[in-house]
C-alpha positions as CSV (number, residue, x, y, z in Angstrom):
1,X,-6.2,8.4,11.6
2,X,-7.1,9.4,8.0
3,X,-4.6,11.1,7.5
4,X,-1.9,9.2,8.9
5,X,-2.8,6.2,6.8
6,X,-2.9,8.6,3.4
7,X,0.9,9.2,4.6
8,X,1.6,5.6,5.1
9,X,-0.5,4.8,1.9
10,X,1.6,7.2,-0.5
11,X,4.6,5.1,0.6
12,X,3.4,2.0,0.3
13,X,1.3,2.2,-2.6
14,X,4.3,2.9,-4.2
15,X,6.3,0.0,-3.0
16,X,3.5,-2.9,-3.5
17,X,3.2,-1.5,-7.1
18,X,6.6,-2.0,-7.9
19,X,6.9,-5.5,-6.6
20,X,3.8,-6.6,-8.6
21,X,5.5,-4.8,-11.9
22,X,9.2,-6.6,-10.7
23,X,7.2,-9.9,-10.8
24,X,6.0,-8.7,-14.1
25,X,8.4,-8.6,-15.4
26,X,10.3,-11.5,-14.3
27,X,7.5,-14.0,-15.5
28,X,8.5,-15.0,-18.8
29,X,5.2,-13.6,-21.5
30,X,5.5,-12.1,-24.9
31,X,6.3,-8.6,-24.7
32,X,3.0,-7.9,-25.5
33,X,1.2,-9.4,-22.8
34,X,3.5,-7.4,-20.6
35,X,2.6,-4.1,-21.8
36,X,-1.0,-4.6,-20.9
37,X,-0.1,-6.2,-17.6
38,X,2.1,-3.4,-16.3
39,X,0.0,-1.3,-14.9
40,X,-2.9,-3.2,-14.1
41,X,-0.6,-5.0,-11.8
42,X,0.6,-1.4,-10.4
43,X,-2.5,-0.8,-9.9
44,X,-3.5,-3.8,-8.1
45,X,-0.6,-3.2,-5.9
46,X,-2.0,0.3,-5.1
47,X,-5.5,-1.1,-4.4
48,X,-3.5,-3.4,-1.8
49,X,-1.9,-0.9,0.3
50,X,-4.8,0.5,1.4
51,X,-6.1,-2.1,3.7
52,X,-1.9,-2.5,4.6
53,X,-1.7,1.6,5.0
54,X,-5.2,1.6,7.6
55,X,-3.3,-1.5,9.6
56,X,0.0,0.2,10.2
57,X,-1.7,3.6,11.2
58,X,-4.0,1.8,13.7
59,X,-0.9,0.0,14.8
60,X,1.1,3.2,15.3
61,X,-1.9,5.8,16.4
62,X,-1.9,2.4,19.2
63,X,1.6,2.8,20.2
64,X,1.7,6.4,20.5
65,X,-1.2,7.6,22.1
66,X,-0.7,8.5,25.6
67,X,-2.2,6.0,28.5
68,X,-5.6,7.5,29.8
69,X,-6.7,8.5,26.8
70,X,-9.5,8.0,24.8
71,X,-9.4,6.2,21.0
72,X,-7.9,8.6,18.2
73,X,-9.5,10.4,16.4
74,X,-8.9,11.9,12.7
């Protein structure tokens, strides 16, 4: 599952970052504040996908294992 959720985390990490940076950006601050903000808000948006990245690869390792089966492993 590990690595499924690295896969699914690489995309989404990259998404979440940029819609914390797109409201940013869009919140009216002095230039300044936005520079320091930047990428702590890209990185709290990659700090968020992880839990997001685990759920969808639980979700997905769900719906494609076969029936009979035992629980996935990594």
């Amino acid at each position: 599952m590990l690595k499924v959720a690295v896969l699914i985390w690489s995309v989404l990490a990259v998404a979440f970052a940029g819609i914390l940076v797109m409201v940013v950006l869009n919140v009216p601050t002095p230039a300044q504040e936005d520079m320091r903000a930047i990428p702590i808000a890209a990185a709290i948006g990659a700090v968020l996908a992880i839990p997001a990245s685990i759920f969808v690869a639980k979700r997905i390792l769900a719906l494609t294992a076969k029936p009979g089966n035992g629980p996935q492993g990594s």
